[in-house]
CHARMM internal coordinates of N, CA and C (Angstrom, degrees):
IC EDIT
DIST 1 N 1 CA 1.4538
DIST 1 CA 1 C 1.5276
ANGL 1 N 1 CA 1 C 109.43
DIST 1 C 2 N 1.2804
ANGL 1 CA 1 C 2 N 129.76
DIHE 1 N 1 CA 1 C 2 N 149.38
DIST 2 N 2 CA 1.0348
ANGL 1 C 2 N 2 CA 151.29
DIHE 1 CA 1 C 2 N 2 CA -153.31
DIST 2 CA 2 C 1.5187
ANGL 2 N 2 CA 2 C 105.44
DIHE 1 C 2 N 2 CA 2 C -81.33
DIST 2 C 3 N 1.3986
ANGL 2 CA 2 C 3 N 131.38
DIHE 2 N 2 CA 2 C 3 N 141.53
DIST 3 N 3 CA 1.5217
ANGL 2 C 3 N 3 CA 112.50
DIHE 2 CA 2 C 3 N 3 CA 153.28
DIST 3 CA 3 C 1.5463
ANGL 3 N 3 CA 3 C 128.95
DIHE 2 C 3 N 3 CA 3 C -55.28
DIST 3 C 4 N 1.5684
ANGL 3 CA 3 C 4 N 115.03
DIHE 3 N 3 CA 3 C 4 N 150.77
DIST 4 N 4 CA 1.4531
ANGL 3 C 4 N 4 CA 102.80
DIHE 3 CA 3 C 4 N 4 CA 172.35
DIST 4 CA 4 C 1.2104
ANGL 4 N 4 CA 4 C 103.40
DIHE 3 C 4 N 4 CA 4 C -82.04
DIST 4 C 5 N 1.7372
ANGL 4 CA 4 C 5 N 97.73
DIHE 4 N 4 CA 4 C 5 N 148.18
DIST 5 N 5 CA 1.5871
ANGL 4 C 5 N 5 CA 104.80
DIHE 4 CA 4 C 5 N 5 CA -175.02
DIST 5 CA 5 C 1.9236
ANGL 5 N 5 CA 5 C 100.14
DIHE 4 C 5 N 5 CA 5 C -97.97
DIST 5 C 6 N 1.0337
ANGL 5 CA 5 C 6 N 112.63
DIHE 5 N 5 CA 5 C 6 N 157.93
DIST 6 N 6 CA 1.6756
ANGL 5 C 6 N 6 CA 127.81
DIHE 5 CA 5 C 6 N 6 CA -162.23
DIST 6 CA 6 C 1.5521
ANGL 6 N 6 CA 6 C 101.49
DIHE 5 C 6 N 6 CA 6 C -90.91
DIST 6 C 7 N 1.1304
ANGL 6 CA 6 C 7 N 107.94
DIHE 6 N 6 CA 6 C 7 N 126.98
DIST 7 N 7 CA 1.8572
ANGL 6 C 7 N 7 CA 102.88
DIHE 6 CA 6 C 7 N 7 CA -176.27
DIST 7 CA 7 C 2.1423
ANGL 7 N 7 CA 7 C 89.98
DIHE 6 C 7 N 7 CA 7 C -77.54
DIST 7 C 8 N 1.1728
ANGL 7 CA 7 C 8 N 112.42
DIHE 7 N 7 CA 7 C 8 N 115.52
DIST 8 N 8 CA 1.9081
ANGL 7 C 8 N 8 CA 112.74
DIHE 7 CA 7 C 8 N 8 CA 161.74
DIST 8 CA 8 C 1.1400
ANGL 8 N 8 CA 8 C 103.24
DIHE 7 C 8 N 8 CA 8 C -51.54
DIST 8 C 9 N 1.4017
ANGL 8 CA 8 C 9 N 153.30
DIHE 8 N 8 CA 8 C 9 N -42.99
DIST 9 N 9 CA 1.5799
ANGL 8 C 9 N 9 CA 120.30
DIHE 8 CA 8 C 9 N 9 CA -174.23
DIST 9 CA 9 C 1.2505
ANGL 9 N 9 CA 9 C 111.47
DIHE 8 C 9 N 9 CA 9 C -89.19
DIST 9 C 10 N 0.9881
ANGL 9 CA 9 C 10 N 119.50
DIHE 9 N 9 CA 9 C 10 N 12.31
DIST 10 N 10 CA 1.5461
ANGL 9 C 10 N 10 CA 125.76
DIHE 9 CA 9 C 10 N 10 CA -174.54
DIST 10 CA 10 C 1.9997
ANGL 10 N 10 CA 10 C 100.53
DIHE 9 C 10 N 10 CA 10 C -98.16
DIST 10 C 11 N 1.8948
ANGL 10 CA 10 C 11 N 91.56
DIHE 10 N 10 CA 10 C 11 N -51.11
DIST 11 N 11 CA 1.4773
ANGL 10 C 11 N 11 CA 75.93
DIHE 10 CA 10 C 11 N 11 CA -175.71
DIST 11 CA 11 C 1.7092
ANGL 11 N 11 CA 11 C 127.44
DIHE 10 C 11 N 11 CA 11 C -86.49
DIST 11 C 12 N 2.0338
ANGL 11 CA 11 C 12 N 101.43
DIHE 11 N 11 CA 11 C 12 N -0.77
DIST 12 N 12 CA 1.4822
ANGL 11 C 12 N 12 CA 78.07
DIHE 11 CA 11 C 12 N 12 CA 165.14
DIST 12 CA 12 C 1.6404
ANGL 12 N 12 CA 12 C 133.12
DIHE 11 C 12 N 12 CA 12 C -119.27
DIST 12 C 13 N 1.7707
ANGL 12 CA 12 C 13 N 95.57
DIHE 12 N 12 CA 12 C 13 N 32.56
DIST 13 N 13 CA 1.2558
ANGL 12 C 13 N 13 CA 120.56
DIHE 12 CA 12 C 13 N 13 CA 171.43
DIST 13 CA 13 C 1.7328
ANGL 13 N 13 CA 13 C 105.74
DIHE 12 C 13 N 13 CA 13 C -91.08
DIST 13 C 14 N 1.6069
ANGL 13 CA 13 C 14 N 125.72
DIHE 13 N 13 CA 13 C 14 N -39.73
DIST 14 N 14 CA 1.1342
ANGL 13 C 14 N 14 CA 125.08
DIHE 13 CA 13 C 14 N 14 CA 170.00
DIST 14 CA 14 C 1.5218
ANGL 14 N 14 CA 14 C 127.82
DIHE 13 C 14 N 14 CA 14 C -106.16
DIST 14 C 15 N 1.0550
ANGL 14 CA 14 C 15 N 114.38
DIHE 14 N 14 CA 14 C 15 N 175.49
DIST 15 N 15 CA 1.6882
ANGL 14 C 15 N 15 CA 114.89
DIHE 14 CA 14 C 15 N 15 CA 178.29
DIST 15 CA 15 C 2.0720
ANGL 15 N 15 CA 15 C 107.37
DIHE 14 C 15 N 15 CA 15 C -162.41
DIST 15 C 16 N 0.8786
ANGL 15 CA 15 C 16 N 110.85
DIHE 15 N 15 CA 15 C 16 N 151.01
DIST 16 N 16 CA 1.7361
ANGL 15 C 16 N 16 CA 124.49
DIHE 15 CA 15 C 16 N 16 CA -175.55
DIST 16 CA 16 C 1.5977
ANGL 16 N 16 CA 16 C 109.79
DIHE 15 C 16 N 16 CA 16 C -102.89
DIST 16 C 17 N 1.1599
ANGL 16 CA 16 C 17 N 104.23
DIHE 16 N 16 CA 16 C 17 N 111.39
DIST 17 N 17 CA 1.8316
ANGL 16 C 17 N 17 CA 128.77
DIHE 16 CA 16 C 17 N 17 CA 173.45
DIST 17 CA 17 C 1.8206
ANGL 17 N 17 CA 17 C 81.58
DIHE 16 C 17 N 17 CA 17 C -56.71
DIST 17 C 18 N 1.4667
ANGL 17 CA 17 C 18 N 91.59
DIHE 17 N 17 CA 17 C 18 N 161.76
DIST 18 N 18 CA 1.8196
ANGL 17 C 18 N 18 CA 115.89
DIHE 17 CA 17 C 18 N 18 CA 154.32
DIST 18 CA 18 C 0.6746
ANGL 18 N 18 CA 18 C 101.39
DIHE 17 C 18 N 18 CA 18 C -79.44
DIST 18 C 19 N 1.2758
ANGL 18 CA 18 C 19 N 159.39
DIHE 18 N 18 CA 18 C 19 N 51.56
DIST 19 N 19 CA 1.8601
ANGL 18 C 19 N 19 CA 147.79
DIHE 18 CA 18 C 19 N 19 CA 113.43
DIST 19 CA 19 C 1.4697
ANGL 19 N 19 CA 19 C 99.99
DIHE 18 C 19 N 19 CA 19 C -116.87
DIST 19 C 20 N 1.1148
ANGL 19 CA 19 C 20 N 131.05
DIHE 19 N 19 CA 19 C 20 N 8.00
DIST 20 N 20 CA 1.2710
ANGL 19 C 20 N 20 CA 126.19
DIHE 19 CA 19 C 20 N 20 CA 140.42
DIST 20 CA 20 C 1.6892
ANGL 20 N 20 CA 20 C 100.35
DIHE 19 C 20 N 20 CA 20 C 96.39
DIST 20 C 21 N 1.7388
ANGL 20 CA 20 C 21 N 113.22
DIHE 20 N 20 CA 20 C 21 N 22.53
DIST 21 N 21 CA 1.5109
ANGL 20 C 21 N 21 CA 116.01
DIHE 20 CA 20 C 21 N 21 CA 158.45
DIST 21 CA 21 C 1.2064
ANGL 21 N 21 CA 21 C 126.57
DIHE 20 C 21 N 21 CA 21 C -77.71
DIST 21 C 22 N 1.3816
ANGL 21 CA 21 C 22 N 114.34
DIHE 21 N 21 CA 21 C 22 N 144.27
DIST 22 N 22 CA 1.5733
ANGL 21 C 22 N 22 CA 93.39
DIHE 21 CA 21 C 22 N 22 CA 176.45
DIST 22 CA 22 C 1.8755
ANGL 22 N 22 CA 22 C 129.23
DIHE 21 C 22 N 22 CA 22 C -105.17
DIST 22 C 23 N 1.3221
ANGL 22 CA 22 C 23 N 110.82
DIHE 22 N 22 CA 22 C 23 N 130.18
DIST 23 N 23 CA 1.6863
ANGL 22 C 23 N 23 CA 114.12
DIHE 22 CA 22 C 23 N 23 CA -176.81
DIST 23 CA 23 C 1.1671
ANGL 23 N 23 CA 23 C 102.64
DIHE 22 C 23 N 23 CA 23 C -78.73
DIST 23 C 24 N 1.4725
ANGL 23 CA 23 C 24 N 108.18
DIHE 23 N 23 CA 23 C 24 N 158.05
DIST 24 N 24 CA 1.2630
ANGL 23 C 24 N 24 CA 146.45
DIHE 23 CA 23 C 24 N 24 CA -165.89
DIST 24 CA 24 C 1.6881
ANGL 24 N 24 CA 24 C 108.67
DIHE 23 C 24 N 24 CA 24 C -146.93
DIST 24 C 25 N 1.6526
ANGL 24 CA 24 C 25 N 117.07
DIHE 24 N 24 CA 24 C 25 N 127.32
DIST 25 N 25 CA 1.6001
ANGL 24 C 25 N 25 CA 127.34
DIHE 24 CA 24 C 25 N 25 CA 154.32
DIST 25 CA 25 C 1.4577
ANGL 25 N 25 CA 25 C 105.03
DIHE 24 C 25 N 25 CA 25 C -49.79
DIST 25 C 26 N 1.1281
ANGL 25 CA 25 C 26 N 122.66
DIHE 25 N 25 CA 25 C 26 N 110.78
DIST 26 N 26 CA 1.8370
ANGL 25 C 26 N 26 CA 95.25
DIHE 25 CA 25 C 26 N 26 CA 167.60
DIST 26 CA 26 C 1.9498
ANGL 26 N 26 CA 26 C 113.33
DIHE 25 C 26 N 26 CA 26 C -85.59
DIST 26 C 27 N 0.9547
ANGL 26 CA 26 C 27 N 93.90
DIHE 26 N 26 CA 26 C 27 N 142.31
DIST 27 N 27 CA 1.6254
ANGL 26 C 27 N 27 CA 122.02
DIHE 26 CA 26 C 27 N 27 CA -171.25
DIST 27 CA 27 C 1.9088
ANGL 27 N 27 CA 27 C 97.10
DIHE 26 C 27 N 27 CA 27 C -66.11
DIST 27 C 28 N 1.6434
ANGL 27 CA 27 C 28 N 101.12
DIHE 27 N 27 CA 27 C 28 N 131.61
DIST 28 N 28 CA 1.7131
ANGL 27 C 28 N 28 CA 110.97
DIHE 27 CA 27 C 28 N 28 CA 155.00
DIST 28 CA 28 C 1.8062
ANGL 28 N 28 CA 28 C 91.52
DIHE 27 C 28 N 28 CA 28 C 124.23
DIST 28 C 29 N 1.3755
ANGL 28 CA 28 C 29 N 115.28
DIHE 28 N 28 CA 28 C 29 N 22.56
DIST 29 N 29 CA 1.9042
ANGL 28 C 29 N 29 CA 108.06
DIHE 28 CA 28 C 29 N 29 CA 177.10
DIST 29 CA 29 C 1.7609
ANGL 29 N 29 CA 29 C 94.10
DIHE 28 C 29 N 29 CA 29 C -121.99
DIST 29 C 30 N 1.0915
ANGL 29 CA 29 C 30 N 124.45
DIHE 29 N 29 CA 29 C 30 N 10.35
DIST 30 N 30 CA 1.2432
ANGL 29 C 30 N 30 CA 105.21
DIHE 29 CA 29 C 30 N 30 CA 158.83
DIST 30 CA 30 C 1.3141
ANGL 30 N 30 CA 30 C 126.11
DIHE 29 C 30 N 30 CA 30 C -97.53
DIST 30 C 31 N 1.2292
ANGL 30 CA 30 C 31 N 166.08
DIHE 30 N 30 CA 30 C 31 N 2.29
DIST 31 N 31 CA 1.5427
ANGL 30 C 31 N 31 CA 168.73
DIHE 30 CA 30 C 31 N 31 CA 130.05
DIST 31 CA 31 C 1.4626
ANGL 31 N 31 CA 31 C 97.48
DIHE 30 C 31 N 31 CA 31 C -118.65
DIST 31 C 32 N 1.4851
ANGL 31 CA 31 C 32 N 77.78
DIHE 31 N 31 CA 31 C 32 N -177.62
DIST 32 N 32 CA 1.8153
ANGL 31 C 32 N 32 CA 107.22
DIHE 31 CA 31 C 32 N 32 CA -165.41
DIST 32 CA 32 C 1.0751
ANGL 32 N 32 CA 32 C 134.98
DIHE 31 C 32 N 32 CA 32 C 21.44
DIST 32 C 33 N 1.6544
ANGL 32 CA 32 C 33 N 112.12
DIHE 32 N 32 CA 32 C 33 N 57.62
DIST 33 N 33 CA 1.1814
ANGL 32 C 33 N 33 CA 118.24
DIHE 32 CA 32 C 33 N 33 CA -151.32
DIST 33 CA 33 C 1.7277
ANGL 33 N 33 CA 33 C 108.24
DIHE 32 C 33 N 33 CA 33 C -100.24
DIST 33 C 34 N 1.4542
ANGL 33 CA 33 C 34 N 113.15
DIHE 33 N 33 CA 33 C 34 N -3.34
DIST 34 N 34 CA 1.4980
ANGL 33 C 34 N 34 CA 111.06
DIHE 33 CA 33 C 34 N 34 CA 159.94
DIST 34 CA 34 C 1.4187
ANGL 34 N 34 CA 34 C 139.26
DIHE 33 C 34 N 34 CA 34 C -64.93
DIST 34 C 35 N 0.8362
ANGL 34 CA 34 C 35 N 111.29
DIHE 34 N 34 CA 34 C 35 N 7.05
DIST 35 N 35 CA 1.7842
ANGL 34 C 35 N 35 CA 122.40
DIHE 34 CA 34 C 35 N 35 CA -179.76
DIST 35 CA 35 C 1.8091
ANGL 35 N 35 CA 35 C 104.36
DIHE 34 C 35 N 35 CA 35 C -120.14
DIST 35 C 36 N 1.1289
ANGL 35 CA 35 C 36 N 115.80
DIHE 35 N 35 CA 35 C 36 N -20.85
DIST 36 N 36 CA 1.4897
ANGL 35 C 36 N 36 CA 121.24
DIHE 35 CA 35 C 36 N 36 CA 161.85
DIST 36 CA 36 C 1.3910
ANGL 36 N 36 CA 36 C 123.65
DIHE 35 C 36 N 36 CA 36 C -75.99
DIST 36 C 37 N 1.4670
ANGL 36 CA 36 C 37 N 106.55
DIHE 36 N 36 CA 36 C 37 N 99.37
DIST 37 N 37 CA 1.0893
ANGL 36 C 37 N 37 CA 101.31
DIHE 36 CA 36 C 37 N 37 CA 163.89
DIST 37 CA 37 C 1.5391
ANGL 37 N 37 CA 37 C 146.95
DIHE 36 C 37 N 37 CA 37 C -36.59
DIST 37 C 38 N 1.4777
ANGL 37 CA 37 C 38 N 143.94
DIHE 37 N 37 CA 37 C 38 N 156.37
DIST 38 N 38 CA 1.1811
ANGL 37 C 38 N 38 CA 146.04
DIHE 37 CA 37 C 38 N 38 CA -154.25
DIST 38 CA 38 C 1.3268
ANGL 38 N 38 CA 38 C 86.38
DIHE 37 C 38 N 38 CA 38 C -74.12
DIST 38 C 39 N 1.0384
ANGL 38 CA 38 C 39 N 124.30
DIHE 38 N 38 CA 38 C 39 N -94.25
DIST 39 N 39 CA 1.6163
ANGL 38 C 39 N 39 CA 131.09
DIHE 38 CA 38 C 39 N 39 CA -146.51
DIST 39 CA 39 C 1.4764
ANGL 39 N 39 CA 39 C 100.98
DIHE 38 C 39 N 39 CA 39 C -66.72
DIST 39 C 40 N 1.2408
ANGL 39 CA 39 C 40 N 143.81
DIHE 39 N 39 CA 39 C 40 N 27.66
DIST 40 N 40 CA 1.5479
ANGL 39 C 40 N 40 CA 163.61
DIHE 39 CA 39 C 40 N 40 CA 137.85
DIST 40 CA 40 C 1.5510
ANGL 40 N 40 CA 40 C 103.42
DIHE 39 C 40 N 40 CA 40 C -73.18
DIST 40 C 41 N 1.2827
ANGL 40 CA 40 C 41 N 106.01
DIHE 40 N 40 CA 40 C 41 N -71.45
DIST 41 N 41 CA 1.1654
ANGL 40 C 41 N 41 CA 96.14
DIHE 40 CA 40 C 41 N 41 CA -175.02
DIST 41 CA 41 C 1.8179
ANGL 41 N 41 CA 41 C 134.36
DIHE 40 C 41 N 41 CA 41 C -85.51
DIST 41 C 42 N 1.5256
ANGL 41 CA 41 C 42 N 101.52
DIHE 41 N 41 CA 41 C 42 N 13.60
DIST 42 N 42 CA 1.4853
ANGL 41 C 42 N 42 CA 106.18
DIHE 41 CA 41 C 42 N 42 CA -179.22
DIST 42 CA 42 C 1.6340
ANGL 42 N 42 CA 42 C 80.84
DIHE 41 C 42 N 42 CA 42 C -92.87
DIST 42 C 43 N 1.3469
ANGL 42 CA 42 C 43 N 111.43
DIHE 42 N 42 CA 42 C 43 N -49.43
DIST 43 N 43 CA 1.5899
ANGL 42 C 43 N 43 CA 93.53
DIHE 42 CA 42 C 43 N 43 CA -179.46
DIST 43 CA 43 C 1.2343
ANGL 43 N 43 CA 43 C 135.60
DIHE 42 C 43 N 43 CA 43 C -58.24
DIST 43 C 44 N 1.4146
ANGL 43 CA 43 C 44 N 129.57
DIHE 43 N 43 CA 43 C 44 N -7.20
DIST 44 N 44 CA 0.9686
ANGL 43 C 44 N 44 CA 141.44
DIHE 43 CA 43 C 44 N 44 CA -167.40
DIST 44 CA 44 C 1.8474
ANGL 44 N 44 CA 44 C 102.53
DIHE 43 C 44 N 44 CA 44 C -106.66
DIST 44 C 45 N 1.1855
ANGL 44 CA 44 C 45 N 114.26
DIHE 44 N 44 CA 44 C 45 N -1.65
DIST 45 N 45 CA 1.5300
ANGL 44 C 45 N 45 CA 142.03
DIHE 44 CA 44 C 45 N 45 CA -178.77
DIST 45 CA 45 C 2.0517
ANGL 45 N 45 CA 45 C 92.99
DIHE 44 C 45 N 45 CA 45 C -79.93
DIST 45 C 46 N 1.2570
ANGL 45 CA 45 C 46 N 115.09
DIHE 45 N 45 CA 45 C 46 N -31.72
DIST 46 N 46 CA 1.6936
ANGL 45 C 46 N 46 CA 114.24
DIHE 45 CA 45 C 46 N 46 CA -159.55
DIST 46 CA 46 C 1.2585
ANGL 46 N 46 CA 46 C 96.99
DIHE 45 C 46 N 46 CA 46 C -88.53
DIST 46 C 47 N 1.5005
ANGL 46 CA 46 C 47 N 124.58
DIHE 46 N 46 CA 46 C 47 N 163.29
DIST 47 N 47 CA 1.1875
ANGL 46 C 47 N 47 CA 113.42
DIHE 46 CA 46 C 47 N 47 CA -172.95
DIST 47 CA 47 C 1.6434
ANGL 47 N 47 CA 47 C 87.00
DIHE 46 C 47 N 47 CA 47 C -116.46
DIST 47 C 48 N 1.6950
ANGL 47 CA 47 C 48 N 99.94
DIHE 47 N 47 CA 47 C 48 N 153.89
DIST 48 N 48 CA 1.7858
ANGL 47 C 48 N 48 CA 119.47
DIHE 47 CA 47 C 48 N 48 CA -158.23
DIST 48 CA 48 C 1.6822
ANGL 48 N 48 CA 48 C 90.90
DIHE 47 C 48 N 48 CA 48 C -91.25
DIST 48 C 49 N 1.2262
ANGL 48 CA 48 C 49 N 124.86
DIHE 48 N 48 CA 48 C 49 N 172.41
DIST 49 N 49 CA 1.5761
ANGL 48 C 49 N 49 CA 147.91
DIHE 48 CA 48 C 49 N 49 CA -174.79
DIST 49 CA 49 C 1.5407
ANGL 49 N 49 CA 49 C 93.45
DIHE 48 C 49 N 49 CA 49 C -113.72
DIST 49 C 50 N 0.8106
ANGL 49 CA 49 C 50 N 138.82
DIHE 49 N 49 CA 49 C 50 N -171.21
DIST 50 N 50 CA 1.4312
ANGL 49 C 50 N 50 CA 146.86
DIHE 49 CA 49 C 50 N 50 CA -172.75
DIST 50 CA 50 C 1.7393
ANGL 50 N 50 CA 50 C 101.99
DIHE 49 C 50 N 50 CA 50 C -140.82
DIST 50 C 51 N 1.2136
ANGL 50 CA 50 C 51 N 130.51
DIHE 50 N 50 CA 50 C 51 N 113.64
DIST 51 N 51 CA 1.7212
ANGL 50 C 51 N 51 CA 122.85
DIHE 50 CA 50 C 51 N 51 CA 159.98
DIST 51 CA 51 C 1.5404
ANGL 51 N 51 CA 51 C 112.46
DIHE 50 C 51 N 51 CA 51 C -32.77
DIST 51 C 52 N 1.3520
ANGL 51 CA 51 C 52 N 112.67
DIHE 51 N 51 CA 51 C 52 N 146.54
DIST 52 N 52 CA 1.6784
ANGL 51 C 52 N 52 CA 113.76
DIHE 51 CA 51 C 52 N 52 CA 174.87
DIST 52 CA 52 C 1.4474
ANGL 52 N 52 CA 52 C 111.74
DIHE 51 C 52 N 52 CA 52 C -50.66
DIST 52 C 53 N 1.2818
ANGL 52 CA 52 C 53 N 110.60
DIHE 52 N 52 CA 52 C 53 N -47.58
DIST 53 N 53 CA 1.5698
ANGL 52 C 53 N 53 CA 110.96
DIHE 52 CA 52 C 53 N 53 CA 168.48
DIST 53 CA 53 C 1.8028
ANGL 53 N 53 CA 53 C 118.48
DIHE 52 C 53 N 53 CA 53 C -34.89
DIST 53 C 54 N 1.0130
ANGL 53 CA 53 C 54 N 84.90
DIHE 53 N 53 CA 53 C 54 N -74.44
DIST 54 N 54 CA 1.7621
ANGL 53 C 54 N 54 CA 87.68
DIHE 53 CA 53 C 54 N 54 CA -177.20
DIST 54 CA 54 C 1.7184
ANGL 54 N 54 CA 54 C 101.39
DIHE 53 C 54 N 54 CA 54 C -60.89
DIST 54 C 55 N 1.4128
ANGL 54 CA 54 C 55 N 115.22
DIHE 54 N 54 CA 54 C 55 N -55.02
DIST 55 N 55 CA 1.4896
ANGL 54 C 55 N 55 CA 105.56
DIHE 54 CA 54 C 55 N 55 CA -167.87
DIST 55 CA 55 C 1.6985
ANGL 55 N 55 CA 55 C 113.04
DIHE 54 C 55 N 55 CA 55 C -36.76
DIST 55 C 56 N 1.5531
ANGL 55 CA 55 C 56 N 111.72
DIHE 55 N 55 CA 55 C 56 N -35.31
DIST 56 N 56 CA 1.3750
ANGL 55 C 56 N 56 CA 102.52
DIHE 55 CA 55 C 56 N 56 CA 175.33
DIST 56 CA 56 C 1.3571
ANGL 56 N 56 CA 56 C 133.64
DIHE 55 C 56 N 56 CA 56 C -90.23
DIST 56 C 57 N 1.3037
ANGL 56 CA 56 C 57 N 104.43
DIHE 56 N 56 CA 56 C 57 N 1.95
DIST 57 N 57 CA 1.4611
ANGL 56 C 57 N 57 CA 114.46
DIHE 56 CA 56 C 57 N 57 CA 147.32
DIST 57 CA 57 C 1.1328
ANGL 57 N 57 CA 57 C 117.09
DIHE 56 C 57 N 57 CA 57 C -75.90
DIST 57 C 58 N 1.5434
ANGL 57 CA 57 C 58 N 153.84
DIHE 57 N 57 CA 57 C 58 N -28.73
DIST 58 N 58 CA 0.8984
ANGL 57 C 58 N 58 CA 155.16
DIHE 57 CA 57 C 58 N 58 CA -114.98
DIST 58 CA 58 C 1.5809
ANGL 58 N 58 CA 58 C 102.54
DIHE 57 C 58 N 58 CA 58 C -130.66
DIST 58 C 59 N 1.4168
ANGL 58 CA 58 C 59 N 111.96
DIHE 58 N 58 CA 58 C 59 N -46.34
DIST 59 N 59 CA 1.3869
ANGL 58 C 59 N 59 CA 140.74
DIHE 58 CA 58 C 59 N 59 CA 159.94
DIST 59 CA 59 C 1.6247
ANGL 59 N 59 CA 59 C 112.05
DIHE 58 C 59 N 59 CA 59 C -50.60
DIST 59 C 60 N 1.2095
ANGL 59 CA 59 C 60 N 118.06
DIHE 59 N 59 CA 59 C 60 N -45.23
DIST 60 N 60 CA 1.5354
ANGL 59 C 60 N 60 CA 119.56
DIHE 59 CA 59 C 60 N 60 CA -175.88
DIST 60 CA 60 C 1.6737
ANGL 60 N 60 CA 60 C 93.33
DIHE 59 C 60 N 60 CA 60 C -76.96
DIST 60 C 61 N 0.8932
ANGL 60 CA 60 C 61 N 141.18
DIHE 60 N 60 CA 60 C 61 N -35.70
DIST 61 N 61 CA 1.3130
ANGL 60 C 61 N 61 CA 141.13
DIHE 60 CA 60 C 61 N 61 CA -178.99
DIST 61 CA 61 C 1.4036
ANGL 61 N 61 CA 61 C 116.67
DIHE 60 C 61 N 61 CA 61 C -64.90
DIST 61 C 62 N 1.1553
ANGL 61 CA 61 C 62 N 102.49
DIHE 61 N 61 CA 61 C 62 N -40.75
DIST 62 N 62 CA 1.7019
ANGL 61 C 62 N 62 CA 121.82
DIHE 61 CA 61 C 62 N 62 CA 177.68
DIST 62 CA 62 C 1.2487
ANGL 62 N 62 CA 62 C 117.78
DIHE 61 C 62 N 62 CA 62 C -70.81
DIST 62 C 63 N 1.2727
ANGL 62 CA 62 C 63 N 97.81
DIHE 62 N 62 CA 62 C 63 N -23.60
DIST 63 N 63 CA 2.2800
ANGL 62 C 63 N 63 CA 102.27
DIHE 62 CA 62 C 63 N 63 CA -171.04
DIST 63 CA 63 C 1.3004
ANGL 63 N 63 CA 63 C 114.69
DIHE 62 C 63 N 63 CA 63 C 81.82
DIST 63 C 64 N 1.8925
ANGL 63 CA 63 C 64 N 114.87
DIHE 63 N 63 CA 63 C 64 N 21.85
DIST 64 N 64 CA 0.9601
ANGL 63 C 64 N 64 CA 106.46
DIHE 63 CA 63 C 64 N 64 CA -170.20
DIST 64 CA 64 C 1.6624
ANGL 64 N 64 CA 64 C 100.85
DIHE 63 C 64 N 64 CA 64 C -128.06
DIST 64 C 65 N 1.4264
ANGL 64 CA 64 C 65 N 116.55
DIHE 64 N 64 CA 64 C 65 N 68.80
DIST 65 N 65 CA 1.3976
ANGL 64 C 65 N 65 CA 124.22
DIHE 64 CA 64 C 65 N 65 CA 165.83
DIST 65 CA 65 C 1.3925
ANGL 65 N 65 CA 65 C 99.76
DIHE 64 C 65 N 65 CA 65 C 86.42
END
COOR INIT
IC SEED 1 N 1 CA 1 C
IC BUILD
C-alpha cells in the first residue's frame, strides 16, 4: 500500500505539539485591526489547540492517523 499523501493546506495551516496536540494560527490579526481592542488582539497573538473533534479531522488530513 501506498504512502498517505499530506493534504499542503492542511500542513501549513497546522502543526503537532510533543504530546501530539494539534496548533492552530487563530484567525482575525490580519486587517482591521483598529476597532479591536488591545488585549483581544495580544490574545489572538497565541496560537489555539484544536478540540478532539476537529483534531481528528485535522489529523486525517495531515497523514497523521
Amino acid at each position: 500500500m501506498p504512502k498517505m499523501k499530506t493534504r499542503r493546506a492542511a500542513a501549513k495551516r497546522f502543526s503537532l505539539t510533543g504530546s501530539g496536540k494539534v496548533k492552530y494560527k487563530k484567525q482575525g490579526l490580519r486587517h482591521i485591526l483598529t476597532k479591536k481592542s488591545t488585549k483581544r488582539k495580544r490574545n489572538l497573538r497565541k496560537t489555539g489547540i484544536l478540540s478532539p473533534a476537529e483534531e481528528k479531522r485535522a489529523r486525517a488530513l495531515l497523514g497523521k492517523g
